[in-house]
C-alpha positions in Angstrom: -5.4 -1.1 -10.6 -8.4 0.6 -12.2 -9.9 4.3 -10.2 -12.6 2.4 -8.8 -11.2 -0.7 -6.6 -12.4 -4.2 -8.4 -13.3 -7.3 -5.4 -14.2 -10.5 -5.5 -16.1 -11.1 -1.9 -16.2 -14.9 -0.9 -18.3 -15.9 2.5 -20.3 -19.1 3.1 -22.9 -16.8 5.6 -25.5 -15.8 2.6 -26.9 -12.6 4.4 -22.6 -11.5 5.7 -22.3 -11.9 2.0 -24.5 -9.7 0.7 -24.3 -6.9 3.4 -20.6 -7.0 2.4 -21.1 -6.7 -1.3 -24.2 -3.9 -0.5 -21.5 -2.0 1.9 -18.7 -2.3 -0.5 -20.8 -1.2 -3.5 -22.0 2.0 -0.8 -18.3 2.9 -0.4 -17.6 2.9 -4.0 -15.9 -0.2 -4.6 -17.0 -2.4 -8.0 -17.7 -6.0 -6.6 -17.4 -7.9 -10.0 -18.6 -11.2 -8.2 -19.6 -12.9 -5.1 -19.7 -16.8 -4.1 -19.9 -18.6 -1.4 -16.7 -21.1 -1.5 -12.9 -21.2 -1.8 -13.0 -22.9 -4.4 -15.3 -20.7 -6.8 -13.2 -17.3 -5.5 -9.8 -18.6 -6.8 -12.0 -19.0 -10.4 -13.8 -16.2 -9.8 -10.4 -13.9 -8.9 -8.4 -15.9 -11.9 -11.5 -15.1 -14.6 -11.7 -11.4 -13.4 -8.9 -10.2 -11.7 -9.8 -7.7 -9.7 -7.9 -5.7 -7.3 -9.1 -7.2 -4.3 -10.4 -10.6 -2.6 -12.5 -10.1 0.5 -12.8 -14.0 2.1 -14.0 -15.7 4.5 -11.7 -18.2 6.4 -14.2 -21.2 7.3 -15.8 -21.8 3.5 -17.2 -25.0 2.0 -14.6 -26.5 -1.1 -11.2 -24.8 0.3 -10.6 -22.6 3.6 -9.6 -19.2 2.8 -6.3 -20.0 3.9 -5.9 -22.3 1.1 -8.1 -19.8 -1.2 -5.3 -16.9 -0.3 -2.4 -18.9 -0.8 -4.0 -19.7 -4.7 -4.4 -16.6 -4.9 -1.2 -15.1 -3.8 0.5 -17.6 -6.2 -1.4 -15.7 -9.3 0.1 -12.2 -8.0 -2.7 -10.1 -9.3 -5.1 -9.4 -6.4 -4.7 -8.3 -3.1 -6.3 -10.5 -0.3 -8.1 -9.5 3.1 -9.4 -12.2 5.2 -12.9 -12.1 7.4 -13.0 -14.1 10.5 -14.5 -15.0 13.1 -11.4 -16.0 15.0 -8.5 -14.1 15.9 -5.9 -16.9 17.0 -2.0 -15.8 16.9 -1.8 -19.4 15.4 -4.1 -18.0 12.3 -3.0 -14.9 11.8 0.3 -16.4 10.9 -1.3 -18.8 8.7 -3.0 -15.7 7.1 0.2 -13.7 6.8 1.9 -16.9 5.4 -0.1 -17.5 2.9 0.0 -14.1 1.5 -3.0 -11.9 3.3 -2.1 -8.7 3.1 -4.8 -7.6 5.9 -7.0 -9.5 8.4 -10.3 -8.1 9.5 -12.1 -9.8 12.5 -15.7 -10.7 12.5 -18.4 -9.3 13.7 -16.6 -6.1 12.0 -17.1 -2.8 12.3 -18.6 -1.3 9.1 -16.2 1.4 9.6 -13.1 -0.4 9.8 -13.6 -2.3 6.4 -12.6 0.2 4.3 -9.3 0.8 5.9 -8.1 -2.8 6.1 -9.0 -3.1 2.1 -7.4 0.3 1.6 -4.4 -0.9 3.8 -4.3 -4.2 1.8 -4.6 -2.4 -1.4 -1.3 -0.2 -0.5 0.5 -3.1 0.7 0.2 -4.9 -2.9 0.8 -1.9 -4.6 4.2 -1.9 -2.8 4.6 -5.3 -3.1 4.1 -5.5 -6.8 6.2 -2.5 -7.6 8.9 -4.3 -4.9 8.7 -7.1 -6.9 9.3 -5.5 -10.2 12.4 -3.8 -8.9 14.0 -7.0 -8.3 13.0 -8.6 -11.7 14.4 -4.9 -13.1 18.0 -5.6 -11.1 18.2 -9.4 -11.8 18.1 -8.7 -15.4 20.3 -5.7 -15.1 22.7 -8.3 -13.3 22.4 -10.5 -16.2 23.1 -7.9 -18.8 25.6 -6.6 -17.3 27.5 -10.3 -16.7 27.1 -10.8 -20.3 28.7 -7.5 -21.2 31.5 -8.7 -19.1 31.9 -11.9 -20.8 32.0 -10.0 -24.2 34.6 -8.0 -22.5 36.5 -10.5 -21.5 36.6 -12.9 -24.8 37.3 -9.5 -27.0 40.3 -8.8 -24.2 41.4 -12.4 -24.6 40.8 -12.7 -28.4 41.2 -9.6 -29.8 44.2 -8.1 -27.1 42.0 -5.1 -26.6 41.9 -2.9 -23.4 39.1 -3.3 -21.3 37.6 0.5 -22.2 38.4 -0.6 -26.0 36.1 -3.4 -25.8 33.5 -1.9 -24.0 33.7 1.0 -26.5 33.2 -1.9 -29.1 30.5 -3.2 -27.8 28.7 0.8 -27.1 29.5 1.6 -30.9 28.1 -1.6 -32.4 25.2 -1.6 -30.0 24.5 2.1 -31.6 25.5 1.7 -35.1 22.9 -1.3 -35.4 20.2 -0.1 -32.9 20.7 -3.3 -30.6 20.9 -3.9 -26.9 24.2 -4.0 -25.2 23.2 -7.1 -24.6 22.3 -8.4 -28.1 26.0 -7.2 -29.2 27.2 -8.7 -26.2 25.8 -12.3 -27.1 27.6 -12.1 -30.5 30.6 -11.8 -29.9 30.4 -14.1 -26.7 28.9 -16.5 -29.4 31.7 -16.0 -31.5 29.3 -14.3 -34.7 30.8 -10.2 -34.2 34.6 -9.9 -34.0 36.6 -6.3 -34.7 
């Protein structure tokens, strides 16, 4: 995310709209764009990308339900829904499809700006949450494929299991390869002792 927050703000009410965008522009955040359906915020947050999507719920084209749900699915922008209802039943829904805050209409000029910073947090987490677990999984899958290495040099080659792994650390430095490159080979059959 950039030092000055990026947001797409989506509401069907013209003059909410614009008071949003004036008010977010006043607190110093850079509103790249501003429509009045669901439909034109999921293209407008998939053209620019900004940090943030302020919607509306009730919007011509798609709901913002729907639009938050799109949006979630691109995992590049943080999503705070306006309303004008505040049903359990919706808040769920909100939550559910990936909201990361809800702000209740009329608002309070003064409680904008924490429910987009709050949102903006929670993404950040999110994202970085995310990436651990991509970072593990593949660590998981190098590390099975090291083992399988292991295994066919133990079977193959009657090496110890710190001799093979030792094979497969010196040939990983000697050609400036991944563990996991080495390990394919001779998994593959192409790198023996």
């Amino acid at each position: 995310m950039s030092d000055t927050p990026t947001v797409v703000v989506a509401e069907d009410e013209s003059i909410i709209r614009l008071d949003l965008v004036e008010t977010l522009r006043a607190e110093g955040y850079d509103v790249v764009a501003d429509t009045g359906r669901g439909d034109d915020a999921v293209d407008l947050v998939i053209e620019h990308r900004p940090d943030l999507a302020l919607l509306d719920v009730k919007m011509p084209g798609i709901d913002g339900i729907e639009a938050t749900r799109r949006i979630a699915a691109e995992k590049t922008t943080a999503v705070v829904l306006l309303t004008a209802f505040s049903h359990r039943d919706l808040v769920d829904q909100a939550t559910d499809a990936g909201a990361m805050a809800y702000l209740v209409k009329p608002y309070q000029r003064a409680d904008l700006v924490p429910a987009i910073e709050t949102a903006l947090a929670r993404f950040r987490e999110f994202r970085s949450l995310e990436t651990q677990v991509e970072d593990l999984a593949e660590q998981l899958e190098v590390r099975k494929l090291v083992d399988r290495a292991k295994g066919r040099l133990i079977d193959d080659h009657a090496m110890t299991e710190a001799d093979a792994f030792r094979f497969l650390q010196r040939q990983a430095m000697s050609s400036r390869r991944t563990m996991a490159a080495v390990a394919n080979d001779v998994v593959a059959g192409t790198l023996t002792p």
